[in-house]
C-alpha positions in Angstrom: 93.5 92.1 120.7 93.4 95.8 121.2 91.4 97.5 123.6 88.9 99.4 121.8 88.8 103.2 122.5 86.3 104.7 124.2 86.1 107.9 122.2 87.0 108.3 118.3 90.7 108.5 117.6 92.1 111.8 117.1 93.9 112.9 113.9 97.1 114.4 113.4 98.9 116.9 110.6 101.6 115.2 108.6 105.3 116.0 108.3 103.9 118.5 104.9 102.0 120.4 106.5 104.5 120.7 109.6 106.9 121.9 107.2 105.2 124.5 105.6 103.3 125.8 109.2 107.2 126.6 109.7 108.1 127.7 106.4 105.6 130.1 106.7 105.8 131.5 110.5 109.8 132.0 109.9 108.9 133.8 106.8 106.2 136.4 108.5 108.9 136.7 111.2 111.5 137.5 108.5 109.1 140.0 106.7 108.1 141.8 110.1 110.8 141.6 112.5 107.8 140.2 114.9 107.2 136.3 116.1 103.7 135.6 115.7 102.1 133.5 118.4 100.4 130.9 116.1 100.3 130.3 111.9 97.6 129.1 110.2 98.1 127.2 106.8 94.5 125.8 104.6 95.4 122.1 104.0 94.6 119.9 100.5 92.2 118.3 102.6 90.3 121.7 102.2 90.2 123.4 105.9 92.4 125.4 108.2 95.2 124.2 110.4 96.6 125.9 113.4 100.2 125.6 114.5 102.0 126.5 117.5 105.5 126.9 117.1 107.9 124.7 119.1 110.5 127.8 118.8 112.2 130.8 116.7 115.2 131.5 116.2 116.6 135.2 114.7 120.0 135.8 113.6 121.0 138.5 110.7 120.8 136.7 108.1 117.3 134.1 108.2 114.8 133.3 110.4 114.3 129.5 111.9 111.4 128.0 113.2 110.0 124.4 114.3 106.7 123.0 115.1 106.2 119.6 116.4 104.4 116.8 114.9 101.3 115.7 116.3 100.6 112.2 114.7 97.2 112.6 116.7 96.1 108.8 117.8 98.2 107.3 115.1 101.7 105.4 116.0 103.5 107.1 113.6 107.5 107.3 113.7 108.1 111.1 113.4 105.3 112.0 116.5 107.2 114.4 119.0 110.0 115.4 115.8 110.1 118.9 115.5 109.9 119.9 111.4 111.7 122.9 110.9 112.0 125.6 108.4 115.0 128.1 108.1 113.6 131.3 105.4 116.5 133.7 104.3 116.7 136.0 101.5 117.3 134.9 98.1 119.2 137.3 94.8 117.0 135.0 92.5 113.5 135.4 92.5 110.8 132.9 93.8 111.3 130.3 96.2 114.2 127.8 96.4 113.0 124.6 98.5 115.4 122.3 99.6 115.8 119.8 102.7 118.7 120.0 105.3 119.8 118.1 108.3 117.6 115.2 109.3 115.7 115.0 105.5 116.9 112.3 103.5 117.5 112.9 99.8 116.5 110.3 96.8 119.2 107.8 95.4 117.1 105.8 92.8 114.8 106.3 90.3 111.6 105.7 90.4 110.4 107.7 93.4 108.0 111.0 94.2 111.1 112.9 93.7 113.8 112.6 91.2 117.6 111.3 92.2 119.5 114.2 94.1 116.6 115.9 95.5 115.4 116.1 99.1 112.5 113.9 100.1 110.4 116.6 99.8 107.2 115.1 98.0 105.5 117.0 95.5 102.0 117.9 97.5 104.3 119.2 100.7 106.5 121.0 98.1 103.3 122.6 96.3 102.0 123.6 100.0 105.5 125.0 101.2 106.0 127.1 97.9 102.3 128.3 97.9 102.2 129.2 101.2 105.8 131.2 101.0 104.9 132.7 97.6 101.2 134.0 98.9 103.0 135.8 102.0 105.5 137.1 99.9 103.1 138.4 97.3 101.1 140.2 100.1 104.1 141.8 101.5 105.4 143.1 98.4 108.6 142.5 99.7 110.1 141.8 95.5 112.8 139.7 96.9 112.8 135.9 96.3 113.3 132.9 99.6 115.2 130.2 100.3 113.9 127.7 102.7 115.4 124.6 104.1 113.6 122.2 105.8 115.1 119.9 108.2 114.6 117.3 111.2 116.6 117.4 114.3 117.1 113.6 114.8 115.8 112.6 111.2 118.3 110.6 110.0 118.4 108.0 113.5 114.6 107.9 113.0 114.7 107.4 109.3 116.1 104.1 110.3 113.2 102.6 111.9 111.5 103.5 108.0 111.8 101.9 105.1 113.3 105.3 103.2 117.0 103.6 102.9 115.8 100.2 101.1 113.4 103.1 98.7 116.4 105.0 97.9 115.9 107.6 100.6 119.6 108.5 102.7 120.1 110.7 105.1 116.6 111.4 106.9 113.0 111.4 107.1 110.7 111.9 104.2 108.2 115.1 104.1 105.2 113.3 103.2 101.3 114.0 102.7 98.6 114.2 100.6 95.8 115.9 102.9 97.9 117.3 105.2 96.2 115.1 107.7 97.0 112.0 109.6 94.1 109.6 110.0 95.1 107.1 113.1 95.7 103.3 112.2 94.7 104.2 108.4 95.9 101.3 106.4 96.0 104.1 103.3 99.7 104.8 104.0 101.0 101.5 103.9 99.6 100.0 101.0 101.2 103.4 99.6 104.1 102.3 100.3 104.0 99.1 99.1 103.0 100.2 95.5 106.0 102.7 95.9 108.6 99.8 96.9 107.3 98.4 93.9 107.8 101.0 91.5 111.4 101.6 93.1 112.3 98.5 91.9 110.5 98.3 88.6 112.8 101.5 87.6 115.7 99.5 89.5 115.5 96.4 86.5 113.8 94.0 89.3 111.4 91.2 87.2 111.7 89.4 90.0 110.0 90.2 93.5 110.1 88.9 97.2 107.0 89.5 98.7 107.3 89.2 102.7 104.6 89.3 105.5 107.1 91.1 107.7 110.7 91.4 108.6 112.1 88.7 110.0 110.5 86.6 107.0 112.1 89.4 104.8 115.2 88.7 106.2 115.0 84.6 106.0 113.9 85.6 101.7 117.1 87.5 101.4 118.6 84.2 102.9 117.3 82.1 100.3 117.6 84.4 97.5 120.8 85.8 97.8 121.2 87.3 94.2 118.1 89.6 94.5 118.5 92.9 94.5 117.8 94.7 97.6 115.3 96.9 95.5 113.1 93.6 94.8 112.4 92.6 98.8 109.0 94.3 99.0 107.3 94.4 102.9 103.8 93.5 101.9 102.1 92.6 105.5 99.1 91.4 105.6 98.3 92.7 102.2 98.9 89.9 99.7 96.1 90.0 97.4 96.9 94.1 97.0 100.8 93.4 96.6 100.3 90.3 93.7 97.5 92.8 91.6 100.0 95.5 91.4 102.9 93.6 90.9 101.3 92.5 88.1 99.9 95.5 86.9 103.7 97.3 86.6 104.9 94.1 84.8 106.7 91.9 87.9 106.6 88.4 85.9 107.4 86.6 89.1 106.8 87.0 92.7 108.2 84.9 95.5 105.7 85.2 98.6 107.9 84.3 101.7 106.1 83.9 105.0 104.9 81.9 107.8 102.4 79.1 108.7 100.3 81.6 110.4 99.7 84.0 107.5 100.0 81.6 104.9 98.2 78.8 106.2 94.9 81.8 105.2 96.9 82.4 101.7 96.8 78.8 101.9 92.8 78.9 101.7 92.7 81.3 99.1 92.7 84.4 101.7 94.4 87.1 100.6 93.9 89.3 103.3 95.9 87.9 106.2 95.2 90.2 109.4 94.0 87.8 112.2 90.5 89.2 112.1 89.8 88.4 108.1 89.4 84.9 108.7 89.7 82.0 110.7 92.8 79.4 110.0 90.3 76.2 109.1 91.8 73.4 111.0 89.8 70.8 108.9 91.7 72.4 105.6 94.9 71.8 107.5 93.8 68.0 108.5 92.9 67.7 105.1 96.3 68.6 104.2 97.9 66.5 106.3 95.7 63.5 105.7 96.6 63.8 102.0 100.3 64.2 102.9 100.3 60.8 104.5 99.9 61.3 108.2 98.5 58.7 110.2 94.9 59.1 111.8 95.6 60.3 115.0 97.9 62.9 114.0 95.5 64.1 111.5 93.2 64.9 114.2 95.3 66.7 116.1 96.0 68.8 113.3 92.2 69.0 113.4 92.4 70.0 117.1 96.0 72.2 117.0 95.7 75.4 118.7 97.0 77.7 115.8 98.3 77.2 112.6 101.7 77.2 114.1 101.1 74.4 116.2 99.8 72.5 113.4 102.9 73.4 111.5 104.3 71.8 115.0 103.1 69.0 115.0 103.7 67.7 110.9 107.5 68.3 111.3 108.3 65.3 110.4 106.1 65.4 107.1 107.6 67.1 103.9 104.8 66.0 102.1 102.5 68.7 103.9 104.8 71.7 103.8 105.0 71.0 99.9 101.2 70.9 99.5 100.9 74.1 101.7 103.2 75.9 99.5 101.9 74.5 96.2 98.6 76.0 97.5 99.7 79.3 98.3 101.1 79.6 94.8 98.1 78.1 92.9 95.6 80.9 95.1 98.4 83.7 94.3 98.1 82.9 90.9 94.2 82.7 89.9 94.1 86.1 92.4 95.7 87.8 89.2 94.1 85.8 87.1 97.5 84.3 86.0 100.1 85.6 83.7 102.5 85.7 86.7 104.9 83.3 87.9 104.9 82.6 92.1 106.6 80.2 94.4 106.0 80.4 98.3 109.0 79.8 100.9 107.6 79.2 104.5 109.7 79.1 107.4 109.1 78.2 110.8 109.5 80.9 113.6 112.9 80.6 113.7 114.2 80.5 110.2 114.1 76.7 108.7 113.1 77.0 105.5 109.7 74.3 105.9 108.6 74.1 102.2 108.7 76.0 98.8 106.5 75.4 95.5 106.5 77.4 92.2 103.1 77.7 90.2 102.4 79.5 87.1 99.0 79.5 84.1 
């Protein structure tokens, strides 16, 4: 369990409005010849934020600048990255937004940005081009900007992201809707799992793998070898949210891959799988086991296993119960959305043996 903090947990500005804090301080240095000491920018989320920039760099031609992320409290990949912003003059008039080193660029359909541009999403591109067009517009400078926006280090980190299975090479996203990053906010990742889903939706995928986590993700893509990549979907603990909008954009079937732990609260008719939404119920488990065939005594140690995973443990020698598990997953997954959706459930044990699978559909 986590410790529990003391004091409330302190919020953070995301890579958008990093980007334009940047954008805009290399542009006032452009238009002045002068570095300002600060920038302020007014977020979606409807108040000011001030930056600090990490450095500035003049040469003849543009101006560069970089602040660095502060995630705040929330253990977000790109804290410490320094977002940059390089402003030069443009012939053309307006501003002409694009992403550079360290910003990945869109591949597939389906996403915030279409194929060929950067990773730029729209509400960090609005706040970047609103923010350059105002300070232009004061200065009456009649010229137009182009900015690039990049991340030293953005395409090693992007690794440790989902962006390349999304259709994102190269980089980092610039992402945010508020412009502010509210630690251990659960907001973000269901996000991303309605995007992964839409990725593959505009991909062809009918079909979807469903996993509680990566190393199940990665025993899925052993069993279903002629999936797509697109259709292997990270849903974590979020299974109920990842079957109702699979359903909604038209998945017709969904294979949940997991393990006993997880599942054995899927199992229950949980769909909600964190280790604080509910107990594992040991006597459903006996139950289970009892009705696979298992003799007394090892019904009741089922009844008295530690964990789920022990209780997996201890009915490795019954197929009986691993089919009944599954089937029950499946038959829960299914009245979640009501039916009109075809699921089976793989479960595998801790190191990859594939302990039952069951299909269900109404």
């Amino acid at each position: 369990m986590k410790p529990v903090p003391d004091k409330p947990l302190r919020t953070g500005y995301t890579t958008g409005s990093c980007a334009t804090a940047a954008a805009k301080l290399a542009l006032q240095t452009l238009l002045t010849g002068q570095q300002p000491e600060s920038v302020s920018i007014y977020l979606p989320a409807k108040q000011w934020a001030h930056f600090t920039p990490e450095f500035v760099e003049v040469s003849a031609a543009s101006v560069k600048a970089g602040i660095k992320k502060d995630a705040g409290d929330d253990p977000d990949i790109t804290h410490g990255a320094v977002i940059c912003a390089e402003v030069s003059w443009s012939e053309a008039a307006g501003v002409h937004l694009d992403g550079g080193e360290g910003v990945g660029r869109a591949t597939k359909p389906g996403l915030d940005v279409a194929p060929g541009e950067a990773a730029i999403n729209p509400v960090p591109r609005r706040m970047i081009t609103e923010a350059v067009t105002e300070l232009l517009d004061e200065s009456g400078a009649g010229k137009g900007v182009r900015v690039i926006i990049s991340i030293p280090g953005g395409e090693e980190l992007a690794k440790k992201t989902l962006n390349a299975r999304l259709g994102i090479l190269g980089g980092l996203s610039i992402l945010g809707t508020s412009g502010i990053v509210r630690p251990f906010s659960t907001s973000a990742y269901r996000a991303s799992i309605v995007k992964a889903i839409e990725v593959a939706v505009a991909a062809g995928c009918t079909h979807i793998a469903a996993t509680t986590g990566g190393r199940s993700e990665k025993y899925a893509m052993a069993q279903l070898p002629d999936l797509p990549e697109e259709a292997f979907i990270e849903m974590g603990d979020f299974v109920g949210f990842t079957l109702k909008h699979c359903k909604r954009l038209g998945i017709q079937k969904v294979t949940l891959a997991g393990m006993p732990g997880k599942f054995s609260k899927v199992a229950q008719g949980v769909m909600m799988v964190h280790s604080k939404s509910a107990p594992v119920d040991m006597n459903f488990l006996a139950g289970m086991a009892e009705e696979a065939g298992a003799a007394p005594e090892k019904i009741e140690e089922v009844r008295g296993a530690n964990t789920a995973t022990h209780a997996a443990e201890l009915m490795a020698d019954y197929p009986a119960f691993f089919a009944l598990f599954c089937r029950s997953c499946s038959v829960n997954a299914v009245r979640e959305v009501r039916g009109g959706m075809y699921v089976d459930t793989l479960l595998f044990a801790m190191k990859g043996q594939l302990l039952g699978k069951a299909e269900y559909s109404e």
